[in-house]
N, C-alpha and C positions, 0 to 999 in steps of 0.2 A: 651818253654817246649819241653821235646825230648817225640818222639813217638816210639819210637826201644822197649821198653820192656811193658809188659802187666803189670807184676809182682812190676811194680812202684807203684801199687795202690792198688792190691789185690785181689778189688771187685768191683761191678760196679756202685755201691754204695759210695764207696771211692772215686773214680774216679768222679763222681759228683758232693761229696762236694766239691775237691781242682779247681771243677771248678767254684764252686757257689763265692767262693774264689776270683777268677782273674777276674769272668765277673757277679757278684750276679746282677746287674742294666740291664744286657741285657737282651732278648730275648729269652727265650725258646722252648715257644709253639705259635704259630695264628693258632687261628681254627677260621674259616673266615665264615660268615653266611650261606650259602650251607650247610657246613657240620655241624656247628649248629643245623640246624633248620631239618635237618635229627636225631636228636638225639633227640631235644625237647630240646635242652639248647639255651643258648644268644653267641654267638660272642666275643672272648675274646684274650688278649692277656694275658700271665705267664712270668714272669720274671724268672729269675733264684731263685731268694731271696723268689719269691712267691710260685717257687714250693717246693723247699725247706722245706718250712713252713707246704703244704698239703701233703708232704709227711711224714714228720715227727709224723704229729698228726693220720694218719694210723698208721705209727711203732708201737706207743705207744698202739693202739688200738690192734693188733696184737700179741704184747708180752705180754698184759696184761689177753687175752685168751687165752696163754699156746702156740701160733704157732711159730715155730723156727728152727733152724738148723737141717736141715735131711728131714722136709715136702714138701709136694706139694700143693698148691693152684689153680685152675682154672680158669680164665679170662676171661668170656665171656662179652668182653669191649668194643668188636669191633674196630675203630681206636679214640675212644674218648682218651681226653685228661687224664683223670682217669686210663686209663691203666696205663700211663706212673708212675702215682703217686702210684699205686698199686705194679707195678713192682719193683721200686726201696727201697721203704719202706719194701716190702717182703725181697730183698737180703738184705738188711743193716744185717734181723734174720736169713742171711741160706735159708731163705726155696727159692725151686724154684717153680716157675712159669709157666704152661700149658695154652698157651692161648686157648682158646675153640672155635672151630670156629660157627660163625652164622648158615651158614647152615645148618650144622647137626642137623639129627632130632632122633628121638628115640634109632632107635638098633646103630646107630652110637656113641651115644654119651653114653649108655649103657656099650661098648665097652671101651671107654676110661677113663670112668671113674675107672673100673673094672681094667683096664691096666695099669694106672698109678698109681692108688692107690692115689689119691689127696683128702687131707682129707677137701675141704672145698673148693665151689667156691662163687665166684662173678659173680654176674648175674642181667641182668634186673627182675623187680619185672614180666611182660609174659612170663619168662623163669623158674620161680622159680619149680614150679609145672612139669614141663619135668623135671628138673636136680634130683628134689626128686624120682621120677617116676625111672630114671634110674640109680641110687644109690639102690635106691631097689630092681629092677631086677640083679641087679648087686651084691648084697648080701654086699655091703658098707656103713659103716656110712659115713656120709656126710652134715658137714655145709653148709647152704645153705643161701646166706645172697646178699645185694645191695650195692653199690657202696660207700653208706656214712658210711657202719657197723654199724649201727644204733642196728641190730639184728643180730651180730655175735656173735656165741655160742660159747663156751668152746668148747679146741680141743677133741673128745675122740682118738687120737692117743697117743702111746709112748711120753713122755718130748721127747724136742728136747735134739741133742746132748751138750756136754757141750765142743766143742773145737769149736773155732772161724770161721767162715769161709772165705776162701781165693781164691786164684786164681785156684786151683784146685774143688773148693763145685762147683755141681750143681747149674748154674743159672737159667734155664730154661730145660723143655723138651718140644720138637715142633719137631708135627708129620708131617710126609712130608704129600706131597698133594693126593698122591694114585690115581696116573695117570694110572697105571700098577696095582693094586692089591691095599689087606689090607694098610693103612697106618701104619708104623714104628713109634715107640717111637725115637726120637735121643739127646740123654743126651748130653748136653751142657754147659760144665764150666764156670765158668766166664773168662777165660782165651781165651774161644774164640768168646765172644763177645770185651774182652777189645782188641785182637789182630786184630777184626774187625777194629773196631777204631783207631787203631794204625796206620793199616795199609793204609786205604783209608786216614788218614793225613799223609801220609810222602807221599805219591804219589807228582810225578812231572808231567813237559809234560802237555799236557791239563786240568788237571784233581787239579792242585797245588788249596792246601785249603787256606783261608786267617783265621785266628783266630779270632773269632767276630765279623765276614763281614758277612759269609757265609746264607743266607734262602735256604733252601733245601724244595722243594716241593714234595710229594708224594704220588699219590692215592693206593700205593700197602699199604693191608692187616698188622696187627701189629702180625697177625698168621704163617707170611710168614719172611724166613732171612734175604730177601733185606731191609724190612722197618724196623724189630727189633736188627738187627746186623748191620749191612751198613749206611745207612741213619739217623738212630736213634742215635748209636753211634759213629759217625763221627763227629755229632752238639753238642753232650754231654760232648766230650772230646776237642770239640775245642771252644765252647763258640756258638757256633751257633745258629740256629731260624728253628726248625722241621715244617713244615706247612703241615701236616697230611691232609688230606682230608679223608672225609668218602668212597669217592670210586670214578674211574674216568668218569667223566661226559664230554663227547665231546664236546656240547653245550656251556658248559660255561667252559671251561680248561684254555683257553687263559684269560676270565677275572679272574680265580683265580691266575690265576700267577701273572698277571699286578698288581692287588690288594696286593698280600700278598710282591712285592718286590723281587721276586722268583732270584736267582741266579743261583739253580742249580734244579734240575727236574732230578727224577727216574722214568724209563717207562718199559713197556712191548711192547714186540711185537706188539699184537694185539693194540696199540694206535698209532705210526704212520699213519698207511692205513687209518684209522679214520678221523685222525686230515686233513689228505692230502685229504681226501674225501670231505673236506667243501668248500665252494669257498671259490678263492685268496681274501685277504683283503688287502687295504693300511696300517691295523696295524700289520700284520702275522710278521713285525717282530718289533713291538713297544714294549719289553719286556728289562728286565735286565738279560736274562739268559746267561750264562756263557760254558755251557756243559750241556747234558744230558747223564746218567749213568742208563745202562739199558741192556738188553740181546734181541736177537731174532726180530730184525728189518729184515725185508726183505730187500737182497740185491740189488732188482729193485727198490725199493724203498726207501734207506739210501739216496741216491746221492740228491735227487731229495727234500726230508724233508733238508736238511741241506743248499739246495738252497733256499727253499725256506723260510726257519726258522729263517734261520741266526746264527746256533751254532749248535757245532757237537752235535751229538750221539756217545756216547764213548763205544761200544760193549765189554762187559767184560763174564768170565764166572766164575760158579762157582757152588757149590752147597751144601746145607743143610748142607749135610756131610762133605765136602772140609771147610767151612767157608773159610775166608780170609788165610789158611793154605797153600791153593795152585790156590789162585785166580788169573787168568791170563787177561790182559787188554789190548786192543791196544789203551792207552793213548797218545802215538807219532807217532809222522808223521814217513816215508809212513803208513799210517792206511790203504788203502789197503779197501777203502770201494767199497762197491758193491762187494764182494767178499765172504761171509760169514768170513771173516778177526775177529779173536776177541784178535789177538796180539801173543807177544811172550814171551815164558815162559823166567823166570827171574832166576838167579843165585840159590838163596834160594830153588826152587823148582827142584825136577827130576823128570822126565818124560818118557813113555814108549807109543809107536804105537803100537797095535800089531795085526795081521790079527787073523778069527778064528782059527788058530791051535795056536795060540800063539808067534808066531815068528812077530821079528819085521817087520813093514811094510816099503817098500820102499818110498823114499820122493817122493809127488803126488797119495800114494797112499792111499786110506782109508782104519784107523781101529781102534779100540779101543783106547782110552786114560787110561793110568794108569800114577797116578802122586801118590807124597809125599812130605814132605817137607824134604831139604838135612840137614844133619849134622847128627849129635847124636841121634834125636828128631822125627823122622818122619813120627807120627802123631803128630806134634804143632800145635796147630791149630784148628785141625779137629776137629768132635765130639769124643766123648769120647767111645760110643757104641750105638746100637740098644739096645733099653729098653727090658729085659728079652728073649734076642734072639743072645748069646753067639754065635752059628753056622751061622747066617745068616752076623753077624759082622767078625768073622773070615775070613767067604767065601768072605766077599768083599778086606778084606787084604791080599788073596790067593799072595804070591808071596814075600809081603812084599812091595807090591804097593798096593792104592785103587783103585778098578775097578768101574771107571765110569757110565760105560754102553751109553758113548757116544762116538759118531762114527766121526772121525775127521780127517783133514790128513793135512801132513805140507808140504809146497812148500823149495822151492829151498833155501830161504832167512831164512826157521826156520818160519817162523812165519802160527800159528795156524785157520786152516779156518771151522767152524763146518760143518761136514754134517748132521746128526739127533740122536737119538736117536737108541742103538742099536736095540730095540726091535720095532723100527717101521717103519727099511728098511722092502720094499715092494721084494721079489727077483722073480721076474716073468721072466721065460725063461732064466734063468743064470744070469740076470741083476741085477743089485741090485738100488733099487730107493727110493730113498728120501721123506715121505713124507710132510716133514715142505717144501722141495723144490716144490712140485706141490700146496702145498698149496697159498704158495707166491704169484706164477704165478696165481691163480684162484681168488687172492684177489684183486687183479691188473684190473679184468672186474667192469664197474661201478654198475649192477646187479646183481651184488655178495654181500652180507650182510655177511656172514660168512661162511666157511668151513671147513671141517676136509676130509683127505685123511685116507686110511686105506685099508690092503690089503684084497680081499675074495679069497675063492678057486677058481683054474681053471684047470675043466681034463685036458687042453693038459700044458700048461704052468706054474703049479702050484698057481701061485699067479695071480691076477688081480688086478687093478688099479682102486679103487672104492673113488668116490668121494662123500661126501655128504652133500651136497649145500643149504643153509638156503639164497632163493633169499628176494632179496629188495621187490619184489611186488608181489600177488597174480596172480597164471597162473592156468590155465585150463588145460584138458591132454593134447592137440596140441599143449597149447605153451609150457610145461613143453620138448615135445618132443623136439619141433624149440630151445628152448634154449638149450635142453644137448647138442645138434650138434653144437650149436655155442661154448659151450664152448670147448666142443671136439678140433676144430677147433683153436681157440684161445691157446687153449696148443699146440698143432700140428704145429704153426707160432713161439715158442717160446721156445717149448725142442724136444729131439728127441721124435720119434714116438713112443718109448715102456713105455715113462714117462707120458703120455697123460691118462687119465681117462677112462677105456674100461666101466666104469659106473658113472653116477652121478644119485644119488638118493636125490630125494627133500622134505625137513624136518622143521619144522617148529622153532627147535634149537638145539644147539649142549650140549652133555656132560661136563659143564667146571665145575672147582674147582673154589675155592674162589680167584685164581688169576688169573683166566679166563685162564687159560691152560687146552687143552681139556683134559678132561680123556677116556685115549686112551684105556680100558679095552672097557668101556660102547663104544665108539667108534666105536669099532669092530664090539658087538654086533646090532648096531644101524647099522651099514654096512649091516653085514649077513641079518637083518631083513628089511632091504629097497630092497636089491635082490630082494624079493619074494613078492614085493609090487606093486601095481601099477604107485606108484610113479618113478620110478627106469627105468632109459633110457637104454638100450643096444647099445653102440657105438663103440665096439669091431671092426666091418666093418670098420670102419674110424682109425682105427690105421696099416698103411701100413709102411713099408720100401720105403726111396726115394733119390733116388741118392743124396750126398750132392752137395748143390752151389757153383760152383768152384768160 
């Protein structure tokens, strides 16, 4: 089968059948007892043939209460095996799909309901009672129904349309994580989830797919583009075996892989440091994994997982908005790890540095990434738009590139090394610092549980360097004191001295979203309000200038 065009199939929907087609006897789904028994179901495995069949009998369910081409639906399915049969039965009619995230709770979910406009969700029967709650604050009708449609009601929206849907309809809309602010709606065609798929199968280099080999493991979120775009459809269009987990559990990682037969493993940052925080085992590398495909591993810490693992970590980057349009990978050697290395951009794609005035940035030096996709086309790929938000979608294509807002810079050879986040360089004293980079280094102390860096105010220097440190173990004020100086210290052995923490304030957890990425708004605020606490060490004295070691 060739993977070059999306438009082979249509939908994503179509693209399923002709796979039920070449592999109906294999493997679809293992949802392995763990994440069972988080759900309250049995441990099973789905054929291709079997999902097929519960997908089908949704469709029928579906178009026989009036839902169809042009609607939206809402997903609160969490990583069960149901989404996926929800999912695909909805596009076979058009309508797309809003997955809903767990967490959210009232005015959140208030919010997107009202914003999207989704005329009907799925939801557990504890959840039914909030979704109605906030369709009516929300001034929406709103189906509100459980995972078997036992009780799903006639649409009162418009008929759907009467033209077919293709690779241009809405497949989904999926709000980013709202790291920075309000969450975005971002309309997503089916075009670029089948280009997903297309695209992580034609990959070579590390990374080569085998057709009806492959189990792909993954605790990321089905809210999020890595597990629903990436992972999801990679196994959908190549015959493969999705082993979804309900969420990643440190404790037992290693036995769900061993069990489910894992090949290949999606990660986040935050699970290396974890995983490498357990002691050594004689089984650490008793598994079938093949690569791991994932983003934001720490550079001190890639070299050291990969020894000890026994398969790389393959750093790629990419984002909601970019889909696989402009998704860059260091699949081939030199990878260039320990280096924030995540590869080199590929023919298909153009790309722009550029410092803040706008001008490009010299090689070595950090600044902004603006990419596209080259030829005719250049958004293929990407999403389609921000939902209802015409000016905030144009301002990110200012130029006729998309503006990232990630701060990156390429060496000598082309190839791409991240620094952070534009909006979460710290620039204290002309400096500009990193701070996923001081985090890394503070995740590295065995007394570290977790951290988030973030800058506060400082009369003379503008910014400061505030750290804020969720320890392993319960300390008193003396030793809250003793340890901010060690860690002081401990960055002070390992970056220059102006990257060093002039505060660590100690907290009991951090802001994250549903894919445990901090949310860097709350962040801030949880910075500013540790200052003024007792909690909150002043180590500002301990950050000196000091001859470098010849």
């Amino acid at each position: 089968m060739s993977y070059t065009s999306p438009r082979v199939f249509g939908t994503v929907y179509e693209a399923f059948r002709h796979t039920v087609e070449e592999h109906a006897q294999r493997d679809f789904l293992c949802v392995l007892p763990r994440a069972a028994a988080s759900y309250g179901s049995e441990a099973r495995t789905v054929s291709y043939r079997d999902a097929i069949s519960e997908i089908d009998i949704l469709l029928g369910c579906y178009l026989e209460a009036g839902y169809g081409h042009g609607h939206r639906v809402g997903l609160m399915l969490e990583n069960r095996p149901e989404f996926f049969f929800h999912w695909l039965a909805l596009n076979a009619l058009g309508v797309s799909v809003v997955p809903l995230n767990t967490e959210w709770r009232s005015a959140e979910l208030e919010y997107l309901v009202g914003h999207s406009e989704i005329c009907a969700a799925v939801v557990p029967e504890s959840r039914r009672v909030e979704l109605v709650r906030a369709a009516r604050a929300a001034g929406r009708p709103l189906g509100v129904t459980q995972a078997d449609l036992a009780d799903l009601p006639p649409t009162a929206f418009p008929p759907p349309e009467r033209t077919s849907p293709g690779a241009d309809t809405e497949c989904a809309l999926l709000y980013t994580s709202g790291t920075t602010g309000r969450p975005k709606g971002c309309v997503l065609p089916n075009e670029y989830y089948l280009w997903a798929g297309c695209w992580y199968a034609g990959l070579d280099g590390l990374c080569g797919i085998r057709p009806g080999r492959e189990r792909l493991i993954t605790p990321l979120p089905l809210s999020h583009m890595n597990a629903m775009a990436f992972s999801s459809m990679v196994m959908l269009l190549t015959g493969g075996c999705i082993v979804q987990l309900d969420r990643f559990h440190p404790s037992t990682w290693w036995e769900s892989v061993r069990d489910s037969g894992a090949t290949i493993v999606h990660y986040l940052g935050v699970m290396p440091p974890m995983l490498l925080g357990a002691p050594a085992s004689e089984r650490d590398r008793d598994h079938t994994v093949r690569f791991g495909f994932g983003a934001g591993v720490s550079p001190r810490l890639h070299a050291a997982f990969e020894s000890r693992f026994g398969f790389p970590l393959i750093e790629a980057w990419a984002m909601t908005e970019t889909g696989a349009g402009a998704v860059v990978i260091a699949n081939s050697e030199p990878r260039k790890v320990g280096s924030a290395c995540f590869g080199r951009v590929r023919p298909e794609i153009e790309y722009r540095v550029v410092d803040d005035s706008g001008r490009d940035a010299a090689v070595g030096q950090p600044g902004e990434l603006l990419v596209r996709h080259a030829g005719k086309a250049p958004r293929f790929g990407f999403f389609r738009e921000y939902l209802k938000d015409a000016v905030a979608t144009e301002a990110a294509w200012e130029g006729g590139y998309f503006h990232t807002g990630d701060v990156i810079q390429v060496d000598a050879d082309g190839d791409l090394h991240f620094v952070d986040r534009k909006k979460n360089v710290i620039r204290r004293s002309g400096e500009n610092i990193s701070a996923v980079e001081v985090e890394g280094v503070l995740l590295q102390h065995p007394a570290v549980a977790a951290v988030g860096v973030t800058a506060v105010p400082d009369e003379v220097r503008g910014d400061e360097v505030m750290a804020c440190v969720v320890p392993r173990s319960h300390m008193n004020d003396a030793e809250r004191v003793a340890f901010g100086r060690q860690l002081a210290q401990f960055c002070l052995e390992r970056l220059a001295y102006f990257k060093a923490p002039g505060y660590v304030g100690f907290c009991e957890s951090l802001p994250l979203t549903a894919t445990e990425k901090i949310q860097r708004a709350r962040l801030k605020e949880l910075g500013h309000a540790l200052l003024a606490s007792p909690a909150c060490v002043d180590l500002r004295v301990m950050k000196k200038r000091t001859a470098a070691v010849p």
